[in-house]
N, C-alpha and C positions, 0 to 999 in steps of 0.2 A: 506480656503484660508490662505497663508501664512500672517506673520508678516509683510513682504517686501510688500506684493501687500497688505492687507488689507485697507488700505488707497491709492488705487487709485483710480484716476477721470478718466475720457475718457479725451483722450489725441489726437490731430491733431499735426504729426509732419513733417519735411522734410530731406529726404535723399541726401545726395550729397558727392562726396571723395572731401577730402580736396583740396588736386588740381587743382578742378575744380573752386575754387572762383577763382574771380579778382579782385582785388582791385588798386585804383592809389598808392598804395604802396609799391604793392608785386612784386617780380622783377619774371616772366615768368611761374610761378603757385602760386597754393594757399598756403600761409604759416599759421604756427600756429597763429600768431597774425590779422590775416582774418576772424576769427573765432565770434573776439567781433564784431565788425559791422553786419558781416552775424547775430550774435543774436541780434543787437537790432532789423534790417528786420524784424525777428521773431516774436521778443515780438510786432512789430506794426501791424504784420498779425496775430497775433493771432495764433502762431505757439507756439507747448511747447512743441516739443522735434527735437534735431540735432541726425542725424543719419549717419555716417562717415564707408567709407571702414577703412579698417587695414590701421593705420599709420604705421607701424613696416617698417626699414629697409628692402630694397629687395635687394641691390646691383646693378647689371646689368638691372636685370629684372624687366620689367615696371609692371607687374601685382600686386598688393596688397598680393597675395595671395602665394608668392612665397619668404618668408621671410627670410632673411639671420641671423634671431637671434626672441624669443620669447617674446623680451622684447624693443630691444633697437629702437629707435625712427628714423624716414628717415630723414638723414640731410639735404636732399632736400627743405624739408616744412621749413628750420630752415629763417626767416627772419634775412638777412644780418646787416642792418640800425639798425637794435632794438638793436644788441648785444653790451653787454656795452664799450668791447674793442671795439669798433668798431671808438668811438668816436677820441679815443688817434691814430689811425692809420697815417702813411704818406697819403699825397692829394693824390701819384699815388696809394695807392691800391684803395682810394675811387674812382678813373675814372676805373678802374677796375671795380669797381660795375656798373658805370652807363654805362659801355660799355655791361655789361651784358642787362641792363634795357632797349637797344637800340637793341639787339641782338635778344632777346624774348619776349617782351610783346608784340608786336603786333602780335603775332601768334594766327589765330585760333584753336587751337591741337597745345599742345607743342610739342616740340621733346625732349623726356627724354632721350636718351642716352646724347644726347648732354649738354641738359640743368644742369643734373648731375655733368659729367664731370668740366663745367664750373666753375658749382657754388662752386663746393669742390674744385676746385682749385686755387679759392677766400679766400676760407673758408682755406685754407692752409697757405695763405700766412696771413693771418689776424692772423692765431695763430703762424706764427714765430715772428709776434710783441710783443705778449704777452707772450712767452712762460716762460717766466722765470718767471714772474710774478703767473703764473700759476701752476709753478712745486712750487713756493714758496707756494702759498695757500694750495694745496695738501698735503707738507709736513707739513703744520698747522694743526694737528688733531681737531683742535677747528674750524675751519672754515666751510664754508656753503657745500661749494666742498670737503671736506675728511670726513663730515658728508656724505656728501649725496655717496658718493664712498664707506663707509664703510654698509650706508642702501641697496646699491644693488650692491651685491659683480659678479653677472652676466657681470657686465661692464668689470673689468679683462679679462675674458674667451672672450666676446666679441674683445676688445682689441687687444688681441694676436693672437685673428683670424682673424683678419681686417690687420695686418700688414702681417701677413703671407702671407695673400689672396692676397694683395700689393705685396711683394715680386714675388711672382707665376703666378703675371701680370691677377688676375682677375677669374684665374683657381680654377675651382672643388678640395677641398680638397683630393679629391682620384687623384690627377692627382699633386698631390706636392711629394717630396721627401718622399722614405719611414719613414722617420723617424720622421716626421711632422706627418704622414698620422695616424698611432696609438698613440695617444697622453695621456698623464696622467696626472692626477691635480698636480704631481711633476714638471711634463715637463714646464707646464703652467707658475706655479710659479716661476720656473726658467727665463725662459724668460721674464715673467711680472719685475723680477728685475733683467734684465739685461744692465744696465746702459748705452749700448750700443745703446739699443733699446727705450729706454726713450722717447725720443721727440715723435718718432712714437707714441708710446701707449699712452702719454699724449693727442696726437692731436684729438685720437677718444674719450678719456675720456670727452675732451673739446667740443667736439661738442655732445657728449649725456645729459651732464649736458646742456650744453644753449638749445638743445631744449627740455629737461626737463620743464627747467623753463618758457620756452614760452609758451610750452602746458597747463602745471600748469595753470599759472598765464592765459592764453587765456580761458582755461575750468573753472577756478576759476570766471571771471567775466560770462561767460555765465550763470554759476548757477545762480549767482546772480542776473541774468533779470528773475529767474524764470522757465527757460529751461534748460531739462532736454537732458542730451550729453551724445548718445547712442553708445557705439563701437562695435565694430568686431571681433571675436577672432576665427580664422580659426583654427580645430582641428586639422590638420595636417600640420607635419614641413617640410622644405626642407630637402632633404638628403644635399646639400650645404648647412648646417646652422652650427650656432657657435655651436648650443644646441648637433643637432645630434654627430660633431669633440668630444666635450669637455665630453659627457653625452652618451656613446655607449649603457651603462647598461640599459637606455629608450628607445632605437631604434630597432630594428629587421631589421638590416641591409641586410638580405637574402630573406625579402618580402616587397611587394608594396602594397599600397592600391589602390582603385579604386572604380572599380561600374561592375554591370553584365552585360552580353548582354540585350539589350532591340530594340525596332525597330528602332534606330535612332542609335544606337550602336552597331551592331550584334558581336563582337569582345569584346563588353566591351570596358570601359575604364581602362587605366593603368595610373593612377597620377604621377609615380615613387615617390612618397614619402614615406619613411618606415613606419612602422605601432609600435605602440607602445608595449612596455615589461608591459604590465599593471600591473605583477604580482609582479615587480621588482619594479615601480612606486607603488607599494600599501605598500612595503615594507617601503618604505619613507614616510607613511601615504602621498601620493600622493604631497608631497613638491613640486617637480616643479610645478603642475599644479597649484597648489594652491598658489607660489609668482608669477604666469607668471597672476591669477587672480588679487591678492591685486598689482600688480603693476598697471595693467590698472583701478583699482579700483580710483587710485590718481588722474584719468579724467573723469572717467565716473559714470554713476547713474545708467544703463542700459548696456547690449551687448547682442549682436548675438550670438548664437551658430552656427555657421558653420558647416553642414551635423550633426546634429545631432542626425541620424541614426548610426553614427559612436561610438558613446558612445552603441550601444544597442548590433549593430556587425557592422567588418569593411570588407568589401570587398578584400580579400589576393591574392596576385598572386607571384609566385617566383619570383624574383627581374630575373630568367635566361630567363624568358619571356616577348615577346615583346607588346602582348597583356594580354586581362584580363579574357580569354575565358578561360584559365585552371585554374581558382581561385576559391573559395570557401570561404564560411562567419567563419568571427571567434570571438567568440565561434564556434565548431560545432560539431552538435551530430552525429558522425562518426559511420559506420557500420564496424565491425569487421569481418576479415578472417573467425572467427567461427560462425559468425552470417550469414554469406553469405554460408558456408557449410553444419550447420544447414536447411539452407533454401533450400539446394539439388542441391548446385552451388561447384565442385568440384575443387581441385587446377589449373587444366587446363583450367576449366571453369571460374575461376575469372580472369587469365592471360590473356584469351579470354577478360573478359570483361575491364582489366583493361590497358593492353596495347596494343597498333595498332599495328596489321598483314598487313603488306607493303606487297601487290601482286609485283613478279616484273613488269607483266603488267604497272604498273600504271606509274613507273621510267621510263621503256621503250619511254614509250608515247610522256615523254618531251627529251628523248635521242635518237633521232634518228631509234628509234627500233633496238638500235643495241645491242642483249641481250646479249653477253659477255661482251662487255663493259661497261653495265650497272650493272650486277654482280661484277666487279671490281668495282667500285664506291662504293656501297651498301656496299662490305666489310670493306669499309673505316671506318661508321658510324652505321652499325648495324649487328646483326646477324642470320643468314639462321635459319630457324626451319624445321632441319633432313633434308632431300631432297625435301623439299616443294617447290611453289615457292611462299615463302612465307617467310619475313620477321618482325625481333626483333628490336628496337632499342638498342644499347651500352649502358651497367648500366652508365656511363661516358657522356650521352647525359641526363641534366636535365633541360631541354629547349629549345624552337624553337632560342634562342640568339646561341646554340651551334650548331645547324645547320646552322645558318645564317652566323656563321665566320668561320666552314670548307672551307675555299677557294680553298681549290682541287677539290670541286666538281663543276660542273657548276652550274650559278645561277639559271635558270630554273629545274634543278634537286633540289636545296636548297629549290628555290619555293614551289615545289609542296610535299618534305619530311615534312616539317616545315606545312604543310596542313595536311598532314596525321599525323603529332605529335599528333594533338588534334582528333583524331577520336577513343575516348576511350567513354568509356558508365560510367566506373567508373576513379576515380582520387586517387592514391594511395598518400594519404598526408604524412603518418609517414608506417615506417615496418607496414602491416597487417591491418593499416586502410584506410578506401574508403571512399568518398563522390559521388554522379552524377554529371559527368560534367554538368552545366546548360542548354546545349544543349543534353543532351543523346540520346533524343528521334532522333535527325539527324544521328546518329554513325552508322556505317557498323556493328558492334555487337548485336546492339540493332534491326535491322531489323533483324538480323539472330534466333534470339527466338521464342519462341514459345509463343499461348496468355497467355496460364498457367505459364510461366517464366516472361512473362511484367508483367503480374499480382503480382506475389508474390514482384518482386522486387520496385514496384509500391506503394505498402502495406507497404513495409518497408521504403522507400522513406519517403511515410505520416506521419508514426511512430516519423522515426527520426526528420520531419522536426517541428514537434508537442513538441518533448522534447526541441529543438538547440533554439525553439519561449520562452521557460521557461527560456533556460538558457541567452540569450539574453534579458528579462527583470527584469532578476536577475543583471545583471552585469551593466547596465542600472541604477536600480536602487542606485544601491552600489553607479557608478561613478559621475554621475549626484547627485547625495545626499549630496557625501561627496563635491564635486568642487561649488554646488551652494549655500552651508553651509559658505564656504569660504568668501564671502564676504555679503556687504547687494544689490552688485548690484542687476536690476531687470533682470533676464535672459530669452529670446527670442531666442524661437529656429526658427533653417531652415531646415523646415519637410517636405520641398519639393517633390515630387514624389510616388509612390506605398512603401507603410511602412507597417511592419508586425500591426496587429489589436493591441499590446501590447503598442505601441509609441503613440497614444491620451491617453491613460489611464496613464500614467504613468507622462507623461508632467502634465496634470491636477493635480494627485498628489500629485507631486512635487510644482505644479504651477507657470508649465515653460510654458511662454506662446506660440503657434503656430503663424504657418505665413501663411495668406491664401492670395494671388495671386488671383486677383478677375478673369482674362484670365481664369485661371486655374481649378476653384476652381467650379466643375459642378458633377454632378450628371452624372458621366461617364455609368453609371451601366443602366440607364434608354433611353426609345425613345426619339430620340432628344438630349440626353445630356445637358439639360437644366442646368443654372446658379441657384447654390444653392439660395434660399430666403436670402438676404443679413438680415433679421431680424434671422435668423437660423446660423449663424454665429456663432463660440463661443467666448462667454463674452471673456475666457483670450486668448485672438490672435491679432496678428499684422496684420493690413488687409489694403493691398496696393494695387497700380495701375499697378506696371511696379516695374521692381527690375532691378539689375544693368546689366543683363546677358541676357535680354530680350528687347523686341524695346521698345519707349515709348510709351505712349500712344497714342501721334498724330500718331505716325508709325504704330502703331495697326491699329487704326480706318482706317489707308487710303490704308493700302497695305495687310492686313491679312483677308482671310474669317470667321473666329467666330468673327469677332467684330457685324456681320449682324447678328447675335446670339445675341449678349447681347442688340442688337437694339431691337430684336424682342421679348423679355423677361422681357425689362424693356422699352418700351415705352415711348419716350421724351414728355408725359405729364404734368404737373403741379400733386402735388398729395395732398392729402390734411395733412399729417406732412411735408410738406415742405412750408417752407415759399414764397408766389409770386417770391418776389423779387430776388431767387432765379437764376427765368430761365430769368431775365432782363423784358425786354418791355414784354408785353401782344403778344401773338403769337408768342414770339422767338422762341416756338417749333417747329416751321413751316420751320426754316431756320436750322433743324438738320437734313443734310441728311447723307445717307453711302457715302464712298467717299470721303466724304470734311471734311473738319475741319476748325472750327474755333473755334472763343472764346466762343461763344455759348454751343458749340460740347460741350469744354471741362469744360463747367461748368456742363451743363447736366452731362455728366459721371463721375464727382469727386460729384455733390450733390448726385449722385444714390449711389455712395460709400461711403459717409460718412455716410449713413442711415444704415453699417453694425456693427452690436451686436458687437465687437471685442475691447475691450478696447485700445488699441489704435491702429491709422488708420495716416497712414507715407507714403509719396508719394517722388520721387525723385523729384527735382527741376524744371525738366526740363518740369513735368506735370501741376505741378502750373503755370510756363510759359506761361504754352499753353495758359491763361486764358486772355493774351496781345499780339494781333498776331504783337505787335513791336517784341519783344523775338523771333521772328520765325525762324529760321537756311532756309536759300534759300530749302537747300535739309534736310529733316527731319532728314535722314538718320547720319546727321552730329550730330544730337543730342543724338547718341547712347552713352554711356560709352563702351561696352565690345561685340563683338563678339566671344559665344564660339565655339572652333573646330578652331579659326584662329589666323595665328601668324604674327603680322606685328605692324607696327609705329602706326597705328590707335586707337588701345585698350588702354581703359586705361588714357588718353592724351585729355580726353574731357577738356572744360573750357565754362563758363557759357557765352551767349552772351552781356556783358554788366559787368558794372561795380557794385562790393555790394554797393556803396553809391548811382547809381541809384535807384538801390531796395530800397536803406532806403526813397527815396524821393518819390516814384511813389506809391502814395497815393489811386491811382486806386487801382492797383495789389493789393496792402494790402487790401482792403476791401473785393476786390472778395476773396480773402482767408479766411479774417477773416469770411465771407456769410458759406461758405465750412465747417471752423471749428465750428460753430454756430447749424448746422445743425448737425454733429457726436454728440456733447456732447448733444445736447437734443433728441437723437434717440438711444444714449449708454445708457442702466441701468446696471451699473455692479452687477451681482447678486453674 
């Protein structure tokens, strides 16, 4: 075990985005200075550790996860009232405030576009009060503000792409002026002093810095009760980010990452986020990643890894496609032209395997049957093979996005080309190298073989997928080594889903700890699919109820069928390492049934969970809740954070029901939690 973890204790902690507090102070979400009350709650429940989404900057977009900068802080969270100008301000901006205070706190789910908009354009007029005051500190190199501007010089590059972005009314960087669009640390600097632009660039400098020091100084008192403040650090950036504009030489701006097909995804996922130059980043003994570390380092003790399968290999798709069905892992151990010839597979026969033969049939079908006119089309976007009737795609077609904007051809023709794009057995990545599409075994080529031909190419398939496993826990190791070298946080991965056998070995290792999802987290491979023995757990894992992207757990138990699974696997008895008083009165086990939920319910299923081996065990808020059916949301479903696959005002926009000074007073709730965390630290022995 590491240095970092060798002195840890089992740890009970709570999950929540910061937006989600309330307090009688914060004007229509959670701000940094929310933070200290939600910790003393904490420290009275018997809670030692806060576990928060991404604060980073998103811009427009409400998600956490969709950051418009690697570093700089959401000026949304910033609390108005606290900021020191704030005091000197005229009485009308301060009715400004409280017309905000009237506007939104009594929302149940905020509305962030709106809420946004407002408050920065609060936050505007509060720094034309000051600004002069402020350009004066700035130009004081001895001051708190041109220290702190000169320690993280990312605020510039941020800066100038914030007014830009201002300027372009909000717009994607690739949708500004070409001349904006390829930018240079020259460009940059120019603009940063260009005396024209001053106020602009000061105003975001002025809102990075105040909630700087709110979060500082909010995370600073938190330690100080004791609790440990866990953050989030998503591996993948926006292509709309200041990093990706400013920082090309780290992006791979011609590929997306994502995920493979699986059954909830047959297309894959495309994230559209670029995929990192690792080789270029390594060049830099990985610098960015390592100050976008030690800056969240300045609040936290602990962070998330965010897919970090992504550190091992990343899921690529050409940025010309819409999906993520023609992508491929990278690293990857690539079959070669000569290796596919060797193997008794000739030039025709890899063209066969590697590009779709368009019958004209198939065109026809959605055109009317009207085969000359369907040969005119065809000519547009592909090419005849001899007098066949049988079709090429155009070297000039390097994605179904290039089929989808021929708008000469009809859409039901696009349709169904863009279908046929991916009906290849192999994927020609570079000149002369292949990988299997993830689907191969579906493709018209691949039925056309013979079993001697699936076989051998089946064989190499294994081979390669045997080496690309080596070279994925090499690179793993490398990046993961050097990034959580970087600081003394504690690192928690999210090893969520089907992972090659390399990712528990190497997290151990390292002694990054995993994240088991108790929903989840069964014995797939066996009858029944039973829920792993929560003493079978491992020591270094984060082991929770509900995560932000999943129902909670009242929503589990009352609408989902495996909750009748973990009814049936862990029986609401009394047991004998748990303490009585646990399950309440004598027979409360009598009033857990499937279906219902109550406070019962949900003690039963957080005492069964804290009895897992997992060093520490982090529940979102809204489960602890459950434990006071005052907390109850009419419809559960209100209690979600995040639906994924959906895009609307919902996500994202939760808020706790009630006040954090009620939590600090409701003397109940605290005990049943501190019961919860009473039971993890005397059933954790961290070995």
């Amino acid at each position: 075990m590491s240095n970092v973890l060798s002195s840890i204790v089992p740890m009970t902690g709570v999950a929540i985005p910061l937006g989600a507090l309330k307090t009688k102070k914060s004007c229509g979400i959670g701000e940094y200075p929310d933070l200290v009350p939600f910790g003393s709650f904490c420290k009275k429940a018997g809670l030692s550790i806060i576990q928060l989404l991404p604060v980073n900057d998103t811009g427009t977009e409400s998600s956490p996860y969709s950051a418009l900068s690697a570093f700089a802080l959401h000026p949304i969270y910033i609390s108005i009232e606290s900021l020191p100008d704030y005091k000197s301000v005229p009485v009308a901006e301060k009715k400004k405030v409280k017309m905000l205070h009237e506007k939104h706190d009594g929302r149940q789910r905020y509305n962030y576009r709106e809420l946004r908009e407002d408050k920065l354009a609060v936050l505007q007029s509060i720094f034309t009060c000051c600004k002069d005051a402020f350009e004066e500190a700035l130009a004081n190199g001895c001051s708190d503000v041109a220290c702190w501007v000169e320690e993280n010089r990312w605020v510039k590059e941020y800066a100038v792409f914030m007014a830009l972005k201002r300027e372009f009314l909000e717009a994607s960087w690739k949708e500004w002026k070409k001349e904006f669009q390829k930018i240079t640390q020259e460009k940059i600097s120019q603009r940063w002093n260009d005396s024209a632009l001053k106020d602009t660039h000061n105003f975001y400098v002025w809102m990075q810095y105040n909630a700087f020091v709110q979060f500082k100084s909010a995370a600073d008192a938190v330690k100080e009760k004791g609790i440990l403040l866990k953050g989030d650090i998503p591996i993948m950036m926006n292509e709309d980010s200041a990093d990706a504009w400013a920082h090309p030489e780290f992006f791979d701006e011609k590929m997306r990452a994502g995920s493979p097909p699986d059954g909830f995804n047959p297309a894959g996922q495309n994230w559209g986020f670029p995929v990192y130059r690792w080789k270029n980043l390594a060049d830099t003994d990985y610098s960015w990643w390592k100050n976008r570390l030690k800056t969240a380092s300045a609040f936290y003790q602990a962070y998330r890894i965010d897919h970090v399968l992504g550190f091992f290999r990343i899921w690529e798709t050409s940025q010309r496609e819409t999906t993520a069905i023609m992508g491929h892992t990278e690293p990857a151990a690539v079959i070669t032209a000569a290796e596919l010839e060797k193997a008794g597979f000739d030039k025709d026969r890899i063209r066969w395997l590697s590009q779709p033969h368009v019958p004209t049939r198939l065109i026809e079908e959605v055109n009317n049957y009207d085969y000359l006119g369907t040969h005119g089309l065809l000519q547009q976007i592909m090419d005849r093979v001899g007098n066949e009737e049988l079709w090429l795609f155009k070297e000039e077609i390097k994605g179904d996005k290039d089929i989808y904007e021929k708008e000469s051809l009809p859409p039901a023709v696009r349709q169904r080309l863009a279908e046929l794009w991916k009906d290849r057995t192999l994927i020609e990545i570079s000149k002369g190298k292949f990988v299997p599409l993830w689907t191969y075994t579906n493709t018209t080529a691949w039925a056309s073989l013979s079993w001697e031909e699936k076989n051998i190419l089946e064989k190499l398939f294994e081979e390669k997928n045997k080496k690309q496993e080596v070279l994925w826990e090499k690179q793993a190791r490398t990046l993961l080594g050097e990034l959580t070298s970087a600081t003394d946080m504690i690192a928690c991965a999210e090893d969520l889903g089907a992972n090659p056998a390399c990712v528990p070995v190497v997290l151990k290792d390292l002694s990054i700890l995993r994240l088991c999802v108790v929903r989840w987290y069964r014995h797939w491979g066996l009858e029944g699919q039973p829920f792993v023995d929560f003493k079978k757990y491992p020591t270094l894992s984060v082991v929770t109820s509900s995560v932000h992207d999943s129902s909670t757990l009242r929503l589990w138990w009352l609408t989902e069928s495996d909750a009748a699974d973990f009814y049936r696997d862990f029986p609401p008895e009394v047991e004998v390492t748990n303490p009585p008083e646990t399950f309440g009165d004598a027979g409360a086990e009598d009033t857990i049934k499937e279906k219902m939920y109550t406070p019962d319910t949900a003690r039963y299923l957080l005492s069964k969970i804290a009895t897992g081996a997992g060093v520490f065990c982090i529940h979102p808020l809204q489960d602890f809740l459950g434990l006071s059916s005052v907390y109850y949301r009419e419809d559960p479903q209100e209690e979600r954070i995040n639906i994924p696959g959906s895009v609307n005002e919902f996500n994202w926009t939760y808020r706790i029901p009630c006040f954090v000074e009620d939590l600090v007073q409701d003397k109940e709730l605290q005990n049943e939690i501190k019961n919860i965390a009473k039971i993890h630290k005397k059933s954790c022995t961290v070995r």
